[in-house]
Biotite code that builds the C-alpha atoms (Angstrom):
import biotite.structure as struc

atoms = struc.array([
    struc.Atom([-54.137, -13.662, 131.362], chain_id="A", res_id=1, res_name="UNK", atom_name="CA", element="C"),
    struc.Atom([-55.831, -13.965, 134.825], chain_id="A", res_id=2, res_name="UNK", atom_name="CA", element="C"),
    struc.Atom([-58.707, -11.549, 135.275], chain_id="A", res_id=3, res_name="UNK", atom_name="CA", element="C"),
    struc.Atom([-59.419, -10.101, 138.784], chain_id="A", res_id=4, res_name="UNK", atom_name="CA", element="C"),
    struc.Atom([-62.805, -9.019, 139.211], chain_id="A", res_id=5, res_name="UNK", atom_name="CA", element="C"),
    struc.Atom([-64.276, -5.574, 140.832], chain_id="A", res_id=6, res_name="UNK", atom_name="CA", element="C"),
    struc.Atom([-67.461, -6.258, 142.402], chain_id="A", res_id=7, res_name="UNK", atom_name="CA", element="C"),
    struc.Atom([-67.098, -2.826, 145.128], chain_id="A", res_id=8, res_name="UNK", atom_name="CA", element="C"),
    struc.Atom([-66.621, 0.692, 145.138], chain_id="A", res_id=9, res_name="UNK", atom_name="CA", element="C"),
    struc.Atom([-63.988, 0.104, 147.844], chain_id="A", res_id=10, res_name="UNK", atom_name="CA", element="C"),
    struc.Atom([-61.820, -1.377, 145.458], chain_id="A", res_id=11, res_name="UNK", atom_name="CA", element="C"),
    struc.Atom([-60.954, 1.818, 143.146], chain_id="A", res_id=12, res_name="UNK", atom_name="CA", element="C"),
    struc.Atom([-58.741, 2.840, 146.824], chain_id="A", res_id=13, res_name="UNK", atom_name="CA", element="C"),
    struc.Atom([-57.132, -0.323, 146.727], chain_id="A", res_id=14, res_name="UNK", atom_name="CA", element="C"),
    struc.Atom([-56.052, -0.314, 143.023], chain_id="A", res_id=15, res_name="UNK", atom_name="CA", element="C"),
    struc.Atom([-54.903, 3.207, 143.477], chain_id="A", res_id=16, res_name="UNK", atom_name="CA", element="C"),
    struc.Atom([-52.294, 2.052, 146.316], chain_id="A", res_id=17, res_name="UNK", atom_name="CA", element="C"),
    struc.Atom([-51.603, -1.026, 144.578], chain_id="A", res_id=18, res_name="UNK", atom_name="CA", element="C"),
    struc.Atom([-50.776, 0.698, 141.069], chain_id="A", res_id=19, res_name="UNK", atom_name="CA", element="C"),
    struc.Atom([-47.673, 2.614, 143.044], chain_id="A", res_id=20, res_name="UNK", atom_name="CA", element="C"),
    struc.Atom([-45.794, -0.713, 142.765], chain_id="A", res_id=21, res_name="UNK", atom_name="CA", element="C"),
    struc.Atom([-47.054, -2.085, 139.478], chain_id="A", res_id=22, res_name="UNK", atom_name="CA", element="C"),
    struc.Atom([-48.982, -0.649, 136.939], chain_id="A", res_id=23, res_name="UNK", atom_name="CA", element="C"),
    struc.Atom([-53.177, -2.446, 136.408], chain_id="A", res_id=24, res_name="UNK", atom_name="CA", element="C"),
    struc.Atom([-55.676, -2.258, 134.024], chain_id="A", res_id=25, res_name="UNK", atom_name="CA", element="C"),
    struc.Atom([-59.096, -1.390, 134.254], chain_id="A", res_id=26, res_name="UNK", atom_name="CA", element="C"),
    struc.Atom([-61.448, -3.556, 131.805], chain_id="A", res_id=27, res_name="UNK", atom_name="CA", element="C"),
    struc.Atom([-64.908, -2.464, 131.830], chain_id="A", res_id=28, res_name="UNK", atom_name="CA", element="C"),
    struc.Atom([-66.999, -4.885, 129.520], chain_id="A", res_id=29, res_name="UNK", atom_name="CA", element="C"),
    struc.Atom([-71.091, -4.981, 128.884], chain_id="A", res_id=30, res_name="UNK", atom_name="CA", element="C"),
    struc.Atom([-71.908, -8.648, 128.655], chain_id="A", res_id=31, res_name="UNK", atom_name="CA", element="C"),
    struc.Atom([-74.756, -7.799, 126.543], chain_id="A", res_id=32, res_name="UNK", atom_name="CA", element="C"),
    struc.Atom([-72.489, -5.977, 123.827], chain_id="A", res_id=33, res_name="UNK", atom_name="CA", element="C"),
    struc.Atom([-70.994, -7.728, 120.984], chain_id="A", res_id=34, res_name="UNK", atom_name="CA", element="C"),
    struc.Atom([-68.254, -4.858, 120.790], chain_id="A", res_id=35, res_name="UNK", atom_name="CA", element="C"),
    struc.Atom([-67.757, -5.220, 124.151], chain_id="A", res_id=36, res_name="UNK", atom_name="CA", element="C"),
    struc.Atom([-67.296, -8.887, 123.783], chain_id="A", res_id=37, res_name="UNK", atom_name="CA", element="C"),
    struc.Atom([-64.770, -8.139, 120.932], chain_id="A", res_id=38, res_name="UNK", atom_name="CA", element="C"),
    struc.Atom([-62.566, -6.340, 122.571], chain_id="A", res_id=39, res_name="UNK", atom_name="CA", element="C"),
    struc.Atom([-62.254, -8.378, 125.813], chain_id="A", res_id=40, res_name="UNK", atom_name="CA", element="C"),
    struc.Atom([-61.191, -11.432, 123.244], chain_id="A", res_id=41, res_name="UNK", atom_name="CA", element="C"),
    struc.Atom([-58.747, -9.387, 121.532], chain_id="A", res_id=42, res_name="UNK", atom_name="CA", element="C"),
    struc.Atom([-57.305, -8.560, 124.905], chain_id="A", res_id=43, res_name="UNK", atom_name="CA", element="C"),
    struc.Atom([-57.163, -12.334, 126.057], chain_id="A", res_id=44, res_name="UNK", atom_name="CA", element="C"),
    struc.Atom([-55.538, -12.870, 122.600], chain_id="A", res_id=45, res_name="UNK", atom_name="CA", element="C"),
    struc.Atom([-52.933, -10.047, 122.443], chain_id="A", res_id=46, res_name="UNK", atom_name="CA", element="C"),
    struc.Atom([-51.856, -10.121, 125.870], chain_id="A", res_id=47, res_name="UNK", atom_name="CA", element="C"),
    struc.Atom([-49.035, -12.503, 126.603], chain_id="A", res_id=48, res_name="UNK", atom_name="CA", element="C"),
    struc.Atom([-47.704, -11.198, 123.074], chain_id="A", res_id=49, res_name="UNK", atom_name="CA", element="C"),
    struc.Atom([-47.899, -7.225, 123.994], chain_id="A", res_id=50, res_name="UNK", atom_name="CA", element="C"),
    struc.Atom([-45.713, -8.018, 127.193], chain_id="A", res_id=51, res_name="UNK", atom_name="CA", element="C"),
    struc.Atom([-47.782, -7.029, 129.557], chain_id="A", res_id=52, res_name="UNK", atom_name="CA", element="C"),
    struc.Atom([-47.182, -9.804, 132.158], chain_id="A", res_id=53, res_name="UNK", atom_name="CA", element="C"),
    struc.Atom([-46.029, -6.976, 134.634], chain_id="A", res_id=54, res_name="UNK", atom_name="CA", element="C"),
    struc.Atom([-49.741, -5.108, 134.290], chain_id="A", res_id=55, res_name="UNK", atom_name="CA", element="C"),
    struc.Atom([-52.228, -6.473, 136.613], chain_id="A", res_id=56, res_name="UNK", atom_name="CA", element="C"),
    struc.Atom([-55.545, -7.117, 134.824], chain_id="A", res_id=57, res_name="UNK", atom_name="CA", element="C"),
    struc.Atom([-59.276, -6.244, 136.793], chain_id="A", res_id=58, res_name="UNK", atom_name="CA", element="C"),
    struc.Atom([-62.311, -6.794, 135.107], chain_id="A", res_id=59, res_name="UNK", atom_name="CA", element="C"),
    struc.Atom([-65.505, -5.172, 135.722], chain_id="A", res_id=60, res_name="UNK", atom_name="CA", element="C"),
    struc.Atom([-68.797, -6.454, 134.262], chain_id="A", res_id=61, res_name="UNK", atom_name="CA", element="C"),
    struc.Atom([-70.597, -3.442, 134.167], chain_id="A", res_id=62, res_name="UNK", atom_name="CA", element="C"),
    struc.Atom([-74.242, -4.351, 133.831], chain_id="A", res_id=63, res_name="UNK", atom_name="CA", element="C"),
    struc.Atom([-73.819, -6.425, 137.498], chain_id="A", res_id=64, res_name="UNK", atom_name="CA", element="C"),
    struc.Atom([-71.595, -3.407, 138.586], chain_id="A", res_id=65, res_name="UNK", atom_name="CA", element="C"),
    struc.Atom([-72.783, 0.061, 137.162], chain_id="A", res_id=66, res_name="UNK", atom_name="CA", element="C"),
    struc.Atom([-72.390, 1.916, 140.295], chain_id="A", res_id=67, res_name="UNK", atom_name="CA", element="C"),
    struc.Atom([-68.884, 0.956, 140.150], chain_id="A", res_id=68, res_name="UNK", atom_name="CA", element="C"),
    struc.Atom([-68.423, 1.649, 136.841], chain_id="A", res_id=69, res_name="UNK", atom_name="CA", element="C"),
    struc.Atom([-69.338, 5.399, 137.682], chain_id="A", res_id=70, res_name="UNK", atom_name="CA", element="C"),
    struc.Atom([-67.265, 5.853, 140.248], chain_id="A", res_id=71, res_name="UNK", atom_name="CA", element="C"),
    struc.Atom([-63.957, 4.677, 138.570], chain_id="A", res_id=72, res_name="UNK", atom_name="CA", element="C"),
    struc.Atom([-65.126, 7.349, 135.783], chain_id="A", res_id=73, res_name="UNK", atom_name="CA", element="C"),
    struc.Atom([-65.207, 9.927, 138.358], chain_id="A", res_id=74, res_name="UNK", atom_name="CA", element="C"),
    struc.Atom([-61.971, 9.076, 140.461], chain_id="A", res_id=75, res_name="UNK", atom_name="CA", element="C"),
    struc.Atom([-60.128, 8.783, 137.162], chain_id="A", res_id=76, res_name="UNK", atom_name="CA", element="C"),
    struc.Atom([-61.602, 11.382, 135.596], chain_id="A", res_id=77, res_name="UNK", atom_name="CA", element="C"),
    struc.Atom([-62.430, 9.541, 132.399], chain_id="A", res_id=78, res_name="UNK", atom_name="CA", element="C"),
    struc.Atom([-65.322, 9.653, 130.530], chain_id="A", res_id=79, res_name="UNK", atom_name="CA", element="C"),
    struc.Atom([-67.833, 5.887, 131.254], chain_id="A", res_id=80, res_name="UNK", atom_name="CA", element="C"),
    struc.Atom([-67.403, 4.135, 127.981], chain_id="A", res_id=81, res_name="UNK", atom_name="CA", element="C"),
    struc.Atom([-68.448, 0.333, 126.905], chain_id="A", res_id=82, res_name="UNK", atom_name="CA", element="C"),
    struc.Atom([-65.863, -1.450, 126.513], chain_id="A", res_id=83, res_name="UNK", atom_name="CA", element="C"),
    struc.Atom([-62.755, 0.723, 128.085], chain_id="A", res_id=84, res_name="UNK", atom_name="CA", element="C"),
    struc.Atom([-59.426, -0.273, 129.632], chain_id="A", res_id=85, res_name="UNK", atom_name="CA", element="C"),
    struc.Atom([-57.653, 2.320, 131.882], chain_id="A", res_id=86, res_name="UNK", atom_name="CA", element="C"),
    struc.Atom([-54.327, 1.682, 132.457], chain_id="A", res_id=87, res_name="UNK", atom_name="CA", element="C"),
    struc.Atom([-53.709, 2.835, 136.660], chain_id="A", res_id=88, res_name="UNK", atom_name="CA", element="C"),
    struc.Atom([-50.383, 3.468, 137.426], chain_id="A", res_id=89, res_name="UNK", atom_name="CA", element="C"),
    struc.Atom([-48.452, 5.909, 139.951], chain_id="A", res_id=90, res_name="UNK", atom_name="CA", element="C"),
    struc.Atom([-52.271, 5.592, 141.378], chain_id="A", res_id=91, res_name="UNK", atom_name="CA", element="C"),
    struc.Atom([-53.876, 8.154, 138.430], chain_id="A", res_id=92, res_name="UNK", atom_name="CA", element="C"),
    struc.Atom([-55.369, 6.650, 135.333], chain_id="A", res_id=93, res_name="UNK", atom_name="CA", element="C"),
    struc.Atom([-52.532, 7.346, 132.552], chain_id="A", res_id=94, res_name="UNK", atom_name="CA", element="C"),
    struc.Atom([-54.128, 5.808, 129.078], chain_id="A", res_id=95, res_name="UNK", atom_name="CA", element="C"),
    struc.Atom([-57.678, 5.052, 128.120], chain_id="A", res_id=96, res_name="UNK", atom_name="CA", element="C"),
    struc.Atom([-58.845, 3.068, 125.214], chain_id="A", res_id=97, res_name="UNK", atom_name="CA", element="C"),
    struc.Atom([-62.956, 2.568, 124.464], chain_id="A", res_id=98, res_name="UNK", atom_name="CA", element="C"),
    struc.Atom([-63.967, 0.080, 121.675], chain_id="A", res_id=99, res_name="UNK", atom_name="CA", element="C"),
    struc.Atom([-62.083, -1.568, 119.353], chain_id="A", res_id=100, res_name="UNK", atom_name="CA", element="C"),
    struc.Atom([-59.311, 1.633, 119.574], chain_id="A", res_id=101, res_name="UNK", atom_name="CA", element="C"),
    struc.Atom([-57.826, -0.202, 122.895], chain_id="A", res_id=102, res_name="UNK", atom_name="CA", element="C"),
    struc.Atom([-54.220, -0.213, 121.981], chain_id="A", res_id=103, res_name="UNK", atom_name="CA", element="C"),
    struc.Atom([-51.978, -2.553, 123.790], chain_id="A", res_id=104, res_name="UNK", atom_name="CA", element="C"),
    struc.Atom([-49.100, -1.304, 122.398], chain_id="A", res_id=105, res_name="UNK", atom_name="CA", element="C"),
    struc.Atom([-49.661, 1.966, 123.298], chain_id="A", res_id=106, res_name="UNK", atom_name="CA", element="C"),
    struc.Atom([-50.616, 0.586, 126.872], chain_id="A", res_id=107, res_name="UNK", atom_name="CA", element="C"),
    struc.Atom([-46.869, -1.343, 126.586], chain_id="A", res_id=108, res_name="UNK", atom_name="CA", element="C"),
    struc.Atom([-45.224, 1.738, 126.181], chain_id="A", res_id=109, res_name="UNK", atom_name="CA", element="C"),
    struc.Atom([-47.112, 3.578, 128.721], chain_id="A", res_id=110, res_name="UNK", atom_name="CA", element="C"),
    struc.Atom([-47.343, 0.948, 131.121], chain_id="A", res_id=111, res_name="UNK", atom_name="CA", element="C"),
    struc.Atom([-42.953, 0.651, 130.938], chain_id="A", res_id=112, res_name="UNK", atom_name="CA", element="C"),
])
């Protein structure tokens, strides 16, 4: 799994468009939280084995990146949780997961 990091607002406009062709996730993880810290290694883990090589990962560290982290909440329309992975696709956020109820499967199924 290959993380690709969101460091700029500017960014949410690009995933949209890009999401049209192939579905990404949205990570948002707090560097400071253990949870948070948790969840990203259960998604490094699970990955490759939920068969999600088609899903393009981003990663936002939220603490370095808060502004951003508001304004994917308010172009998805999602609530700003710690940890959370959006799944993007068809450029509107279709599944989010906060915690340790991220469910890859789910995201799979979704995602297909």
């Amino acid at each position: 799994m290959q993380w690709h990091p969101i460091t700029n607002a500017e960014q949410i406009e690009q995933i949209k468009e890009e999401s049209k062709e192939r579905p990404v996730v949205i990570f948002k993880h707090s560097t400071q939280c253990s949870i948070s810290a948790t969840a990203k290694s259960r998604l490094e883990r699970q990955w490759d084995d939920a068969g999600l090589n088609a899903v393009k990962p981003y990663y936002l560290d939220l603490l370095s990146y808060r502004p951003v982290s508001n304004e994917i909440a308010q172009s998805f329309n999602v609530r700003h949780e710690s940890p959370q992975l959006l799944l993007i696709k068809d450029g509107q956020c279709q599944y989010h997961g906060s915690h340790l109820g991220i469910n890859l499967q789910e995201v799979k199924k979704i995602a297909s």
